[in-house]
Residue frames as a rotation matrix with the C-alpha (Angstrom) as fourth column:
UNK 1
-0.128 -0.992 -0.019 -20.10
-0.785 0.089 0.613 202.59
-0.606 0.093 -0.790 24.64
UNK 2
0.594 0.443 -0.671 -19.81
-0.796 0.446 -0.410 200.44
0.117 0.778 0.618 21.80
UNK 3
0.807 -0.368 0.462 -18.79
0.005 0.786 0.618 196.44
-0.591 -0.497 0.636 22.09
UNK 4
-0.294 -0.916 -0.274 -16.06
-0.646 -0.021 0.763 195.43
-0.705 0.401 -0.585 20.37
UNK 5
-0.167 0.616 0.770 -18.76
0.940 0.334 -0.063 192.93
-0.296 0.713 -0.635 18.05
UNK 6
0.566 0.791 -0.232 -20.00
0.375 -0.498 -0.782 196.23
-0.734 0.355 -0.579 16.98
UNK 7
0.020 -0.553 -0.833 -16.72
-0.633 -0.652 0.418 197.81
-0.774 0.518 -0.363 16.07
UNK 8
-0.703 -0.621 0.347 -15.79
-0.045 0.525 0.850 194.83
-0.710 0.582 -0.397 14.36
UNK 9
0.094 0.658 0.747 -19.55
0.802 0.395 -0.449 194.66
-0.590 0.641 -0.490 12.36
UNK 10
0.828 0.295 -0.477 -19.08
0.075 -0.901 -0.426 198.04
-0.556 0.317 -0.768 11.66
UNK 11
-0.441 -0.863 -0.247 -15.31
-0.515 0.017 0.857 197.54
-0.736 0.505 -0.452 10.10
UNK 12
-0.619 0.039 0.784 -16.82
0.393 0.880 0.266 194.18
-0.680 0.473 -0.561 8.49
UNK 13
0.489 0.841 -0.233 -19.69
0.252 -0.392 -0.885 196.46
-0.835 0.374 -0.403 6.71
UNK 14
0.915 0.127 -0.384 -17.87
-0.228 -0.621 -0.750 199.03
-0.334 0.773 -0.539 5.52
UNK 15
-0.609 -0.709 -0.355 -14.66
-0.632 0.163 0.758 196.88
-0.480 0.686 -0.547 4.05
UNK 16
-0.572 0.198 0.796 -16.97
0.570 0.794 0.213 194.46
-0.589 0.575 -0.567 2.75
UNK 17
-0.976 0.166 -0.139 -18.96
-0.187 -0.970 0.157 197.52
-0.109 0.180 0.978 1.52
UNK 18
-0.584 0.667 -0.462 -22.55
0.524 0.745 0.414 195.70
0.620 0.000 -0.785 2.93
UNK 19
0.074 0.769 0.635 -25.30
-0.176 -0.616 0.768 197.35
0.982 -0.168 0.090 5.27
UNK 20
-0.939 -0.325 0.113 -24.73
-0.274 0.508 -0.817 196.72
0.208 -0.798 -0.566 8.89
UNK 21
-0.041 0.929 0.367 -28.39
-0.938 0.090 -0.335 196.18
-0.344 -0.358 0.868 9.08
UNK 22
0.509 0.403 -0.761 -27.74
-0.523 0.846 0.098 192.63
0.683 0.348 0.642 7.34
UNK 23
-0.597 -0.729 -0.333 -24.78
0.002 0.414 -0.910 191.71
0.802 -0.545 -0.246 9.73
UNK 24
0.874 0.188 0.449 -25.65
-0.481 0.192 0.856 189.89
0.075 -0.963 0.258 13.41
UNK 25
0.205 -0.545 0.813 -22.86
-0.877 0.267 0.400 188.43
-0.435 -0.795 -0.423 15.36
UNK 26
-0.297 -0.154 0.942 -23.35
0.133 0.970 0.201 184.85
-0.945 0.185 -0.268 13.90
UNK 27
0.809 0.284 -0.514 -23.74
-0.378 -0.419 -0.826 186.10
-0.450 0.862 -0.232 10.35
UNK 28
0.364 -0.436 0.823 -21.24
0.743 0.669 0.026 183.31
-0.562 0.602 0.568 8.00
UNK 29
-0.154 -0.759 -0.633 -18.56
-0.284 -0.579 0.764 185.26
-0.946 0.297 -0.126 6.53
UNK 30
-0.811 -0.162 0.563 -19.33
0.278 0.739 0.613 182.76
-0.515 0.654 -0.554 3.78
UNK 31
0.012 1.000 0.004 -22.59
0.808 -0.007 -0.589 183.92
-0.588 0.010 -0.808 3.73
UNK 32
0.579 0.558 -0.595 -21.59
0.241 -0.814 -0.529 187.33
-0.779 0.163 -0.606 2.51
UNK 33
0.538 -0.795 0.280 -18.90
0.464 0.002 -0.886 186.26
0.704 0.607 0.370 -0.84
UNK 34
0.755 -0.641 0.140 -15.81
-0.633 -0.655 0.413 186.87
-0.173 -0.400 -0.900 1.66
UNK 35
0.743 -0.603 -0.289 -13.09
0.148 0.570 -0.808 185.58
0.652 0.558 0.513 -0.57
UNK 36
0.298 -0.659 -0.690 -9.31
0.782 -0.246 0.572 185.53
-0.547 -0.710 0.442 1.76
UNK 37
-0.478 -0.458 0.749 -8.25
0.677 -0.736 -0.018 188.69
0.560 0.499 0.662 -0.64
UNK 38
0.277 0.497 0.822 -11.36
-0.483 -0.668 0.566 190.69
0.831 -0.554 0.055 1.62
UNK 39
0.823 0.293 -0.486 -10.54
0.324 0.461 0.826 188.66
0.466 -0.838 0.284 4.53
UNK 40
-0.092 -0.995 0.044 -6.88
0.991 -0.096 -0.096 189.84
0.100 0.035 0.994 4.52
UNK 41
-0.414 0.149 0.898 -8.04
-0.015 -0.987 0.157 193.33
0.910 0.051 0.411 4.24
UNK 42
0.601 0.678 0.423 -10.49
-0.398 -0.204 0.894 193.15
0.693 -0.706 0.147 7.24
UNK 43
0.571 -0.673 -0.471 -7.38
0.787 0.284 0.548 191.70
-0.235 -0.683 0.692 9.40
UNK 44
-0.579 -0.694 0.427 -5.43
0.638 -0.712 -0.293 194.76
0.507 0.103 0.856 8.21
UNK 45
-0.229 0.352 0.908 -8.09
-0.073 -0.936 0.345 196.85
0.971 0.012 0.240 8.86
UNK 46
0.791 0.479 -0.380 -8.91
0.248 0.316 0.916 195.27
0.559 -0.819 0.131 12.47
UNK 47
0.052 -0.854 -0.517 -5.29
0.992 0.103 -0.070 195.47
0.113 -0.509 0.853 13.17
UNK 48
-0.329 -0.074 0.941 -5.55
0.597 -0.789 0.146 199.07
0.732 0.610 0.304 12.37
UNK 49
0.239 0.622 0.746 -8.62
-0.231 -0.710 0.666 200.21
0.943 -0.331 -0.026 14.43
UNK 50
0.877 0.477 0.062 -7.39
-0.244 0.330 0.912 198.24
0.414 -0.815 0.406 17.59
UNK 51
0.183 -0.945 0.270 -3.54
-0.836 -0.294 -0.464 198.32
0.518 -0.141 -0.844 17.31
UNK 52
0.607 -0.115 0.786 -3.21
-0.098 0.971 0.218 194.45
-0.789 -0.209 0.578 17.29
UNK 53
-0.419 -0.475 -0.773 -1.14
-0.902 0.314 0.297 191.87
0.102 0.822 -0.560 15.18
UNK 54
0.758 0.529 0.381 -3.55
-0.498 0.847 -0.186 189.29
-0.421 -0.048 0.906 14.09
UNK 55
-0.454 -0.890 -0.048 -1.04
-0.678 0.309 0.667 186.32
-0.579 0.335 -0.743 13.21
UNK 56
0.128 0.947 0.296 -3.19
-0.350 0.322 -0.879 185.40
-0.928 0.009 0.373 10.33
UNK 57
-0.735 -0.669 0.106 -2.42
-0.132 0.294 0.947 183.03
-0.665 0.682 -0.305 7.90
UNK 58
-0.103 0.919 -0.381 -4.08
-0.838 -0.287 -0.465 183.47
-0.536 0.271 0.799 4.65
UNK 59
-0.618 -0.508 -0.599 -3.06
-0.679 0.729 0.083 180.11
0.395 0.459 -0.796 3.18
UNK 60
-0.843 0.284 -0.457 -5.26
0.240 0.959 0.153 178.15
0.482 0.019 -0.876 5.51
UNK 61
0.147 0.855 0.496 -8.11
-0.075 -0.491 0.868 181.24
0.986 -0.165 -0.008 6.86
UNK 62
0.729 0.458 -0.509 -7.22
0.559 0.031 0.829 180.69
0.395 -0.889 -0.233 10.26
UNK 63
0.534 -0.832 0.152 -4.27
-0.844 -0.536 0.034 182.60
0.053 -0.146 -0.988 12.79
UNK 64
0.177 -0.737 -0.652 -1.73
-0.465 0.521 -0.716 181.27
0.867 0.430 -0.251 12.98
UNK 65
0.823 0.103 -0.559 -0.85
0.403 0.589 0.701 178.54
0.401 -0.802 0.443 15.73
UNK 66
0.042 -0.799 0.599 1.41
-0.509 -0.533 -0.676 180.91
0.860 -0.276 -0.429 17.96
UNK 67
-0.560 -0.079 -0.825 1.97
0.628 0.609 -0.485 179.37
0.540 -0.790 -0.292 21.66
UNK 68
-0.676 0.707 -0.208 -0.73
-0.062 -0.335 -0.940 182.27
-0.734 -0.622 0.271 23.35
UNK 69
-0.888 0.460 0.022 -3.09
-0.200 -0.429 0.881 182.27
0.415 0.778 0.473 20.18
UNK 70
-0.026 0.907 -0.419 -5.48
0.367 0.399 0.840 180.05
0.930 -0.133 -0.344 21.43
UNK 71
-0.283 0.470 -0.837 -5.74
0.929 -0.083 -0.361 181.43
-0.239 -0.879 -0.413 25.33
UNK 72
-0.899 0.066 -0.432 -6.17
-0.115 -0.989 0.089 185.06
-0.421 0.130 0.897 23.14
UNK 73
0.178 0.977 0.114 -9.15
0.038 0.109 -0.993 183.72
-0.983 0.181 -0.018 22.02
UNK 74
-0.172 -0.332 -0.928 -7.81
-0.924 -0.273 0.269 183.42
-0.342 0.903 -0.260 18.12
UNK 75
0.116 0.348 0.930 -8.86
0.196 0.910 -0.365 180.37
-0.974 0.225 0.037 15.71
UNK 76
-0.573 0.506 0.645 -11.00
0.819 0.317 0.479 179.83
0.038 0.802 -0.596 12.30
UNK 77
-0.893 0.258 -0.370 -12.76
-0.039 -0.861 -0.507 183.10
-0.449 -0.438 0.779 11.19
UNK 78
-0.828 0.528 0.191 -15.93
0.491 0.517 0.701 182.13
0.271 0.674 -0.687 9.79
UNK 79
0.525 0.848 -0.074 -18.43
0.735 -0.408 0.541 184.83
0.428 -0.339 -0.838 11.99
UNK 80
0.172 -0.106 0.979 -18.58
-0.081 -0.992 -0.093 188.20
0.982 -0.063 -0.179 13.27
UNK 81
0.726 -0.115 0.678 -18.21
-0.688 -0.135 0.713 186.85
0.010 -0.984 -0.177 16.90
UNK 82
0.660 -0.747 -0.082 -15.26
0.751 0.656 0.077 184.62
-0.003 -0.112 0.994 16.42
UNK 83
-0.061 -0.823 0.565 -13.42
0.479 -0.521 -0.707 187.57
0.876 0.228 0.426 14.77
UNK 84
0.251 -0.013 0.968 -14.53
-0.462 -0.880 0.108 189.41
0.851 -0.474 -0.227 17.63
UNK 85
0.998 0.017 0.064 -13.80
-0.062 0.578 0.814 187.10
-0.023 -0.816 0.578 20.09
UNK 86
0.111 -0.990 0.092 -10.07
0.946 0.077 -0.314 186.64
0.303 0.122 0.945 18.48
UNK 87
0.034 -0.096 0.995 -10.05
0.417 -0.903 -0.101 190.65
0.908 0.418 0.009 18.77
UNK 88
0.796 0.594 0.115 -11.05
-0.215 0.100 0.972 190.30
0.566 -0.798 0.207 22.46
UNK 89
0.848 -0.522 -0.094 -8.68
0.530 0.830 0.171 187.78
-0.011 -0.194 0.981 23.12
UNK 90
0.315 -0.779 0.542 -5.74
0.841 -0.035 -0.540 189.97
0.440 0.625 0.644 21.61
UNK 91
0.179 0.045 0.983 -6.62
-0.220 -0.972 0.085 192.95
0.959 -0.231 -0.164 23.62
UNK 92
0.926 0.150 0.347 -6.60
-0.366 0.126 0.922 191.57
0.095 -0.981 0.172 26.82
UNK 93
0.411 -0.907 0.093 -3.42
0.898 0.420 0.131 189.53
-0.157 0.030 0.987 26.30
UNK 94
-0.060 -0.680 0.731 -2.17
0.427 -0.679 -0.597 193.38
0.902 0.276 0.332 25.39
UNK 95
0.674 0.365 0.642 -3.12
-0.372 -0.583 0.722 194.37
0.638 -0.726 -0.257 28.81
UNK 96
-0.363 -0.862 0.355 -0.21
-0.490 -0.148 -0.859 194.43
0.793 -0.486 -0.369 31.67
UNK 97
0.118 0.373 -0.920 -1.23
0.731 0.594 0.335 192.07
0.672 -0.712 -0.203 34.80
């Protein structure tokens, strides 16, 4: 079964249109020319594969400051485990107590 870091390296590959062999977890978005025009895409495309609403603002790169964002695990995307972590975060909060 695959983590949810993988799905997301594997989304982050192929919109950024990069090898997943160069991506690790702590791999710097920054590192690989992700301008917010690809970063916006890869929040569409996350929202997509996982039937979330990231409340991401593209104005300042981070989500937006809803009142659950932060206990959903949601922030500053700057690495493949943050986004996954926000992605984490979003799923569980979609889960029913």
């Amino acid at each position: 079964m695959e983590t949810i870091t993988d799905e997301v390296g594997q989304i982050v590959a192929r919109e950024l249109k990069i090898p997943l062999e160069r991506l690790t977890p702590d791999t710097p978005l920054q590192d690989l020319g992700v301008e917010s025009l690809d970063l916006i895409e890869l929040v569409f495309a996350l929202e997509d594969k996982f039937d979330i609403s990231i409340p991401y603002n593209a104005n300042t790169g981070e989500t937006a400051g809803k009142a659950g964002s932060a206990k959903a695990g949601t922030g500053k995307f700057t690495t493949i485990a943050q986004i996954a972590a926000a992605v984490k975060g979003l799923l569980d909060a979609k889960i029913p107590a």
